[in-house]
N, C-alpha and C positions, 0 to 999 in steps of 0.2 A: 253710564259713561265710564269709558277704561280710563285707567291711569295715563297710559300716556295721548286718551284723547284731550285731559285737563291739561297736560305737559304742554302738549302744544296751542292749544290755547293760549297758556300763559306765556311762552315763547314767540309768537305770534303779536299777541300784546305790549308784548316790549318793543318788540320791531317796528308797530304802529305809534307809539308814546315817542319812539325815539324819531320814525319820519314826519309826525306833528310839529314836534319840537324843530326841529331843524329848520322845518318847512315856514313856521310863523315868526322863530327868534332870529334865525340868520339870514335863509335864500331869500324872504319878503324884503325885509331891509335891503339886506346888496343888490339886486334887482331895482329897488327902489331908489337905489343911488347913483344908477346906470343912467347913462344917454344909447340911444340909437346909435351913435357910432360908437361907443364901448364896448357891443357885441357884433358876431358876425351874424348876426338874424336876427329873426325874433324872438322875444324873452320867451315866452310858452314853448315854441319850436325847439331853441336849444337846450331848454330843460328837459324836456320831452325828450331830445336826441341823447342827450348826457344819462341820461333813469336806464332809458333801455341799452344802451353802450356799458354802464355800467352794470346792469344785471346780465347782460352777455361776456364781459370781459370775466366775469365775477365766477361764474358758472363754471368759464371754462377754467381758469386757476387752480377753482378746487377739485374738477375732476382731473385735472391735467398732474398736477399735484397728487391726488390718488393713484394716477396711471404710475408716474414715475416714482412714488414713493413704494409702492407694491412693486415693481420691479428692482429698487433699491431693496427691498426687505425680502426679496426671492420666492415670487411668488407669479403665478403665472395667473394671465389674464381669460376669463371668460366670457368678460362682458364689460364692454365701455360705453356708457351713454352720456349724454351731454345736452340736456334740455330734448332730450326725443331720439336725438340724433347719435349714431354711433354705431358699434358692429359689434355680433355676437359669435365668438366661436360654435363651429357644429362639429358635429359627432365624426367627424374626416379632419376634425386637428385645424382646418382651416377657417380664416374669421373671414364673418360673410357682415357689408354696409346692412344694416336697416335702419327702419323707424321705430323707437318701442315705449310703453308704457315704461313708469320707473316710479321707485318707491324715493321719498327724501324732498329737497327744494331743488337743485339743479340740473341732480342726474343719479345715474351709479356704475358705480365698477366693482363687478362681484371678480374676486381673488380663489385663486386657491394657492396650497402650499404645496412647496417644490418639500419639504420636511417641516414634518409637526413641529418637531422640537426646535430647530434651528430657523424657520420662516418668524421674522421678527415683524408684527404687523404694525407697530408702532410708525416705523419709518412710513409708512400710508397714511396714519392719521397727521404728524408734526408738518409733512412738507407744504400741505395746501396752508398751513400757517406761518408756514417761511413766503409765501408769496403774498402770504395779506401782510406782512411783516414789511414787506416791497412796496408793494401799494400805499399802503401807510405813510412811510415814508416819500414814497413823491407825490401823494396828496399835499401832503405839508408840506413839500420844497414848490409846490402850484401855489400853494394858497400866500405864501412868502412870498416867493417873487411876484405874485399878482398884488398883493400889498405895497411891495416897494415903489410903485411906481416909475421902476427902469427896464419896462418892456411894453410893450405894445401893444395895446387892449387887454392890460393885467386886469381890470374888472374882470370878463368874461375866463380868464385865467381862472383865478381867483375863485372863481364861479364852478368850474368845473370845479377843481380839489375841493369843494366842500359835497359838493354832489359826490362825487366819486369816492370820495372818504366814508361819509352816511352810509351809501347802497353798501361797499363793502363790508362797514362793521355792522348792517343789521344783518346780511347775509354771512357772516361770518358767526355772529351771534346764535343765528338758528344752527350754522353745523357745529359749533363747540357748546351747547345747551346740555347740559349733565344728566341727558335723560331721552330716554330711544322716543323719536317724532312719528314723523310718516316711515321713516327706514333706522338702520339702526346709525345714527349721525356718530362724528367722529366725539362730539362729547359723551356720549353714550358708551362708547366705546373707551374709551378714557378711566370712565369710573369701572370697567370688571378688567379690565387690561392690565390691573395693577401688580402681576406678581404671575411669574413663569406657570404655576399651574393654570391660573385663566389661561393664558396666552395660548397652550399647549390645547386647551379644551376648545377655544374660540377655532384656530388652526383642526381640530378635530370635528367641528361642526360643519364647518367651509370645504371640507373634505365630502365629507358625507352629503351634506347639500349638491354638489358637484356630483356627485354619483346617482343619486337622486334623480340631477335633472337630466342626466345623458341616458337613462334607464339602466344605470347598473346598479347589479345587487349589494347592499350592505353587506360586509363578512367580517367579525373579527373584532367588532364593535368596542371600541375602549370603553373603560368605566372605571372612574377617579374614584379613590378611597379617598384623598383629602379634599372632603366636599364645600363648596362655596355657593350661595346662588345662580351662578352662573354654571361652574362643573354640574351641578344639580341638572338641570334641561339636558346637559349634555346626557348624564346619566340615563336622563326621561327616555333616549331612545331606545336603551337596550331596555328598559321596563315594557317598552310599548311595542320592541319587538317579540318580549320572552310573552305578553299577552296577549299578541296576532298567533302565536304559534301556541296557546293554550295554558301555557306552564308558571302558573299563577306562583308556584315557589321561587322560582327564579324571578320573577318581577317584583315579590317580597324581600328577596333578598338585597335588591339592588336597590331599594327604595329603601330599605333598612340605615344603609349608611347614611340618607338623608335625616331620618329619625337621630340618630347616633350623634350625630351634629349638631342636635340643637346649642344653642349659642353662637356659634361657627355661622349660620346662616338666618336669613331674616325670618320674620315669627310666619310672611304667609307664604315660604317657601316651606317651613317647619308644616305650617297647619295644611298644609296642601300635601304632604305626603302623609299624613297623619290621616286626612279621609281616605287617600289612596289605601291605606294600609286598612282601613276602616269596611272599606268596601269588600277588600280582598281578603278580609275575614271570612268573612258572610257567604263569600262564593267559593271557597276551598276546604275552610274546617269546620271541623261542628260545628253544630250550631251552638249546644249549652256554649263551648267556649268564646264562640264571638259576638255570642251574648254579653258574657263576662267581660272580655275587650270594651267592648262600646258601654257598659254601664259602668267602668271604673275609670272613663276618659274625663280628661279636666273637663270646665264647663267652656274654659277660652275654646276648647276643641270643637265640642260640640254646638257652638254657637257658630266656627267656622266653618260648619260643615249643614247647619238650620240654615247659614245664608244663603245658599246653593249659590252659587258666587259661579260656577263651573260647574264643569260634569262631574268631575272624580267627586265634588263634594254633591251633589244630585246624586249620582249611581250610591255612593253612603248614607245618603238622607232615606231615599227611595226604601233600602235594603236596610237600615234601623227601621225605620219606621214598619214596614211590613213585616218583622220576623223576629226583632227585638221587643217594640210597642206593639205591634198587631194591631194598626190604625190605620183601615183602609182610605180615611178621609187623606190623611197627612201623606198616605204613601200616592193617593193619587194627585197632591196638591203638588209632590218634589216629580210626579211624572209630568206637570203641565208645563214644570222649566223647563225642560230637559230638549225639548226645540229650541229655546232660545240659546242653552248650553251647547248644543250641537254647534251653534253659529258662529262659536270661538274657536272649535278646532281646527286644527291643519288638513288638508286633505289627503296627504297621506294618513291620518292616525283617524279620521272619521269613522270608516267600515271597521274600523278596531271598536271603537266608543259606540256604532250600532249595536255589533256583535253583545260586546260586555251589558248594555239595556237590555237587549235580549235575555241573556243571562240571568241579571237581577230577575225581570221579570217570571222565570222559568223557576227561579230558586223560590222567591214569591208562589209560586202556583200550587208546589208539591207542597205548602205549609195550608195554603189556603185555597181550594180550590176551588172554594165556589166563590170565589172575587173575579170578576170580568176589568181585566188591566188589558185588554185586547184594543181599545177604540183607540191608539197614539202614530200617529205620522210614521214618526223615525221607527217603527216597528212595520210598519208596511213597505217603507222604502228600504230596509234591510237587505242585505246582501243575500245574493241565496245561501252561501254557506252559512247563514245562521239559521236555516230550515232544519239543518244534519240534525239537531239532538230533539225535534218535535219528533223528524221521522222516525229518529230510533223507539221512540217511546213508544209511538203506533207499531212499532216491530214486536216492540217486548208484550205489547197488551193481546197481539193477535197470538204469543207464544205461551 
């Protein structure tokens, strides 16, 4: 289970603790204290009509809120959706209606920056809570005046502001939850937002993501020296491009200032570069010496990198264990993860993370040749350019 599948669980949990609650301490009773002519229908119907008005009004606030917050904070729009509904810019600058999948609870609107430094995305996350901020407030001036008894069917009033109050603050709940859900929610956002270098990093990924998805080439790729968990990822990309392109020094390097940080960054962004660096021992320098690396690594390390938790820490496991221990058990035990590890990457960085098993593998072979590491999935479904260095080898033998 990931981290943020337990996040949302427990976010989800609350949302239901708090519609129970409301549902058996409040709307039962007031309901119960109605007559037929206190409402305009029936009790179920207009609950029913108030839940789903409410989670439609709701929805739209906060991406609405999004739209125009991201346009306050100078950023241009890619994508609006809205429970399904909404339009996506295409590759002609022009935004075309559809219907679309989406990551989060009501919708999404993917941003980019008009400028890294000066697009401020804050103003995106504060304004859908300036609207629940609204709502709030005339829930309670509903549920008051339906109280007073100087209007005209104030039960059913009454009725409504509690309903519409509830739906709001659980769906408001789930998007300010201090922790990435199904998408990365504006709580989520909240907690790495805190200080112009995130900000500049987050505005740096939204860039790249964008070029990404219209087919244009990364060029020029930033990378933070003042590294934080969040700059960290950012970093990941120029690691993971200087490793599509072969240059295992350059992705040490830039992985290095994550090392350099420890303290500055959490222990399993720390230990995640740590196999990174582990791995890319193993497959660039000698051997005596990433030998020497890996048997002089704390034990916190090397237990983060036995958990195979992920690939970089599988492709370290794999490559210790075959060339550091020489244990073809334990080297084929960290190759049986390494499908499931597959299952977490991006799919841009996948045919990266073939390539690199391939690799381990290859480095494995020349130590140990009569080990059969051939019978694995993700080695068959390999790219063909990870054929180029077997053939070379058939070149060299026939030479």
């Amino acid at each position: 289970m990931k981290k943020n599948d337990t996040m949302g669980y427990v976010a989800y949990a609350m949302m239901l603790a708090i519609a129970l609650i409301v549902a058996f301490v409040v709307v039962r009773p007031l309901i119960g204290g109605l007559t037929t002519s206190d409402l305009p229908m029936n009790s179920y119907l207009y609950v029913f009509i108030l839940i789903v008005g409410s989670v439609l009004l709701n929805a739209l606030f906060i991406e609405l809120g999004h739209l125009f917050g991201a346009k306050a904070g100078h950023y241009t729009i890619d994508q609006w959706i809205c429970l399904g509904l909404g339009a996506k810019r295409q590759k002609d600058g022009k935004m075309k209606f559809s219907f679309s999948d989406f990551d989060g609870l009501t919708g999404s609107t993917i941003i980019v920056p008009k400028d890294i430094k000066k697009s401020n995305p804050r103003h995106y996350i504060y304004l859908p809570l300036v609207f629940f901020l609204f709502e709030a407030v005339a829930s309670v001036f509903m549920i008051a005046f339906g109280k007073s008894g100087h209007v005209t069917k104030g039960g059913a009033l009454e009725l409504a502001g509690v309903i519409v109050l509830t739906i709001s603050g659980m769906i408001y709940l789930y998007d300010i939850f201090p922790a990435a859900l199904d998408g990365a929610n504006d709580g989520y956002l909240l907690t790495i937002l805190n200080n112009q270098t995130n900000v500049e990093a987050y505005n740096e990924l939204l860039l790249q993501q964008h070029k990404v998805a219209f087919g244009e080439k990364i060029e020029n790729i930033q990378i933070f020296d003042h590294v934080t968990d969040f700059t960290a990822t950012i970093n990941s990309v120029a690691i993971y491009d200087a490793l599509d392109k072969g240059d295992y020094a350059r992705a040490l390097e830039v992985n290095e200032k994550t090392i350099l940080s420890k303290g500055k960054v959490s222990d399993t962004t720390y230990q995640e570069a740590v196999a990174q660096k582990t791995a890319l021992y193993f497959l660039s320098k000698p051997l005596e010496e990433a030998k020497e690396f890996f048997i002089a690594l704390p034990l916190e390390s090397k237990k983060h990198i036995a958990g195979l938790s992920t690939i970089v820490s599988v492709r370290a496991y794999v490559l210790a264990s075959g060339l550091a221990e020489e244990s073809l058990g334990e080297t084929e035990a960290a190759l049986e993860k390494a499908d499931h590890g597959l299952t977490k990457v991006s799919k841009d960085r996948l045919p990266i993370e073939k390539k690199l098993l391939s690799n381990c593998i290859e480095a494995i072979a020349k130590v140990h040749p009569d080990w059969d590491l051939s019978d694995y999935d993700y080695l068959k479904t390999a790219p063909k350019a990870e054929e180029a260095p077997v053939a070379d080898k058939k070149d060299e033998d026939k030479k």
